[in-house]
N, C-alpha and C positions, 0 to 999 in steps of 0.2 A: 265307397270312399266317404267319411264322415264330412257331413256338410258343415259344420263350427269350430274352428279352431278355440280352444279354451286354454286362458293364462290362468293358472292357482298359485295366491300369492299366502301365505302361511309359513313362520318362524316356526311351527313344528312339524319335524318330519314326520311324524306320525298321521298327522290331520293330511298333510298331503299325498301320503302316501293310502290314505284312504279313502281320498275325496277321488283320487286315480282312479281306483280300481271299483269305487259307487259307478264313475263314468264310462270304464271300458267296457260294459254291456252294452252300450248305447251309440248304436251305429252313425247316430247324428250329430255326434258329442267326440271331442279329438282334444286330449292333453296337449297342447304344444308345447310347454313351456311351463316350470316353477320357478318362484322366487320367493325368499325369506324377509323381502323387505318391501319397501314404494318403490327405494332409488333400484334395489336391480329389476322390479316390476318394469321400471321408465328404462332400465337398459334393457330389456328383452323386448318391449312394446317398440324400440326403434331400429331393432333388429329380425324382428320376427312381426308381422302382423296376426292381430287376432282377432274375435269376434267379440269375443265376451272377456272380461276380467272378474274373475273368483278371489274376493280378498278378506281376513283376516282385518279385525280393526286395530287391535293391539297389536305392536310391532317397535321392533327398534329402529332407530336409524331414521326413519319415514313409517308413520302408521297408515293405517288405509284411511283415514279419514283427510290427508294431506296426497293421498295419491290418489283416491277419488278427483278432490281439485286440481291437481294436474292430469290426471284422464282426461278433463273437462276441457280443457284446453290446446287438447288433438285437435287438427283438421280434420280428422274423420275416427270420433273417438266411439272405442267398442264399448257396450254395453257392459255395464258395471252391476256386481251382485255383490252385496255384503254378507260375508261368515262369520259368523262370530257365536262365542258360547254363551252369550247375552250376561256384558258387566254391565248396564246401567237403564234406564226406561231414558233417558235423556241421548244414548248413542245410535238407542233407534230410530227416533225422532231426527235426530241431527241428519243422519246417513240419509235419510228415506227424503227428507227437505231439500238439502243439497245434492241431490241428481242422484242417485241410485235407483236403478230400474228394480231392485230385488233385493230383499230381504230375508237370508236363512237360518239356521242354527245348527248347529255341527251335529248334533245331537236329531235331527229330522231324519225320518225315513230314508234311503238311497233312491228309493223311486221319487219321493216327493223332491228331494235336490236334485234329479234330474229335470225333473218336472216343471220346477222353477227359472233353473239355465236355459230350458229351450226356448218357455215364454219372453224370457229376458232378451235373448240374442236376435230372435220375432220382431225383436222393438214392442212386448208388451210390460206392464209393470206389475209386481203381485206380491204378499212374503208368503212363506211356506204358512202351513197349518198350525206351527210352536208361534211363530211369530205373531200370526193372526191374532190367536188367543192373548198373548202378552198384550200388542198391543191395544186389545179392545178392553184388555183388565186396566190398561191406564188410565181410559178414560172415564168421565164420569157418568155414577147413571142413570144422571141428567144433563145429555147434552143444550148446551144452549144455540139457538141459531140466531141466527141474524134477521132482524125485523125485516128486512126487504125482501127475503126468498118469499115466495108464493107458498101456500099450504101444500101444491103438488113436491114443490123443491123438499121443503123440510122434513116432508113425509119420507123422500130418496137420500136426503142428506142421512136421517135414521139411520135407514136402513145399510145406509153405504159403512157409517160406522160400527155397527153390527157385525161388517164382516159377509154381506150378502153380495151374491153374483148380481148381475143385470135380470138374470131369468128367475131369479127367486126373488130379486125385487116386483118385480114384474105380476109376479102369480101371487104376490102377499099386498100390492095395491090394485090388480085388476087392469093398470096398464099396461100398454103394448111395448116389448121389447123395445122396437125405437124410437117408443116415447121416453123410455126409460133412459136410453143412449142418451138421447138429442137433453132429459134432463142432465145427467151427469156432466154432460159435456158444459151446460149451464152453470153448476155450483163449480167448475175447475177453474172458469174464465172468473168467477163470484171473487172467487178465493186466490187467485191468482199463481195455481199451481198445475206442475202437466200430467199428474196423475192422483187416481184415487188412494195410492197408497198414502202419499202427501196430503193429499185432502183429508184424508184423516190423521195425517200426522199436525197437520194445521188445526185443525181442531183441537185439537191436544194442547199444544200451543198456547191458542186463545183462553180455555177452558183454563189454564194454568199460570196465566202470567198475571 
């Protein structure tokens, strides 16, 4: 029996119809529910519990960017993943700022958008391998950091913007994995955000404004 129920919110039936059948391989992973908009998303999400929300950013009616903020707003709100065929380096940043656990692109591998929902639904945060790329071609490159991180911080901030795991961090400065943790977790609280996808979307941010 599939351990996650998954809402796919997407105005075309084509995208949903194939973001279906990416999922039905995947014994862990449960279609519950489509919707073409935010507002029938918010009528299916109080009729049907889920785990995760799979949403489209463009949309009529209610886009995902306005049903993201009412997700946020659950008592006990499922984890959110944003789809999208990527219109703007500004929607990533937005999404990824304001509460999305994940980041994908219609156009990613079926393995890798599984891959993404499960970490998502886990309570982890990440984008797919399209997105990665995008967003590290945003930023500059020469990131600036902040005169109070330590040289160990700036060194992980780098690298965090890079696009590198904990354990490749890890094995490219010679610290110990939970050095590297207990850093990250440093520059989140620095930066006052709950994940590294964000942290590097803050950076972006800063780097730009």
């Amino acid at each position: 029996m599939p351990s996650y129920k998954v809402l796919l919110v997407d105005d075309d039936r084509f995208v949903l119809d194939a973001i279906t059948s990416y999922l039905s391989s995947d014994s862990e992973l449960e279609v519950a529910a489509t919707a073409s908009n935010g507002i029938e998303a918010l009528e299916v999400l109080a009729q049907t519990p889920c785990d995760v929300v799979v949403s489209d950013v463009e949309m009529p009616h209610m886009d995902g960017r306005q049903l993201l903020t009412e997700v946020r707003k659950l008592s006990e709100p499922p984890a959110f993943v944003t789809m999208t065929a990527f219109s703007t380096d500004e929607t990533l940043v937005e999404m990824l700022s304001n509460g999305a656990a994940a980041y994908i692109v219609k156009s990613d591998r079926a393995q890798d958008i599984r891959d993404i929902i499960r970490i998502a639904v886990s309570g982890g945060t990440t984008l797919s391998p399209l997105a990665m790329t995008r967003l590290r071609a945003m930023l500059p490159r020469t990131t600036q950091i902040p005169e109070q991180l330590t040289a160990t911080q700036q060194r992980v901030m780098k690298l965090v913007c890079e696009g590198n795991s904990n354990r490749q961090i890890a094995k490219a400065t010679g610290l110990t994995i939970a050095t590297v943790k207990k850093t990250v977790s440093q520059l989140l609280d620095i930066f006052k955000v709950r994940s590294r996808t964000q942290l590097v979307a803050q950076v972006y941010r800063v780097e730009n404004s």
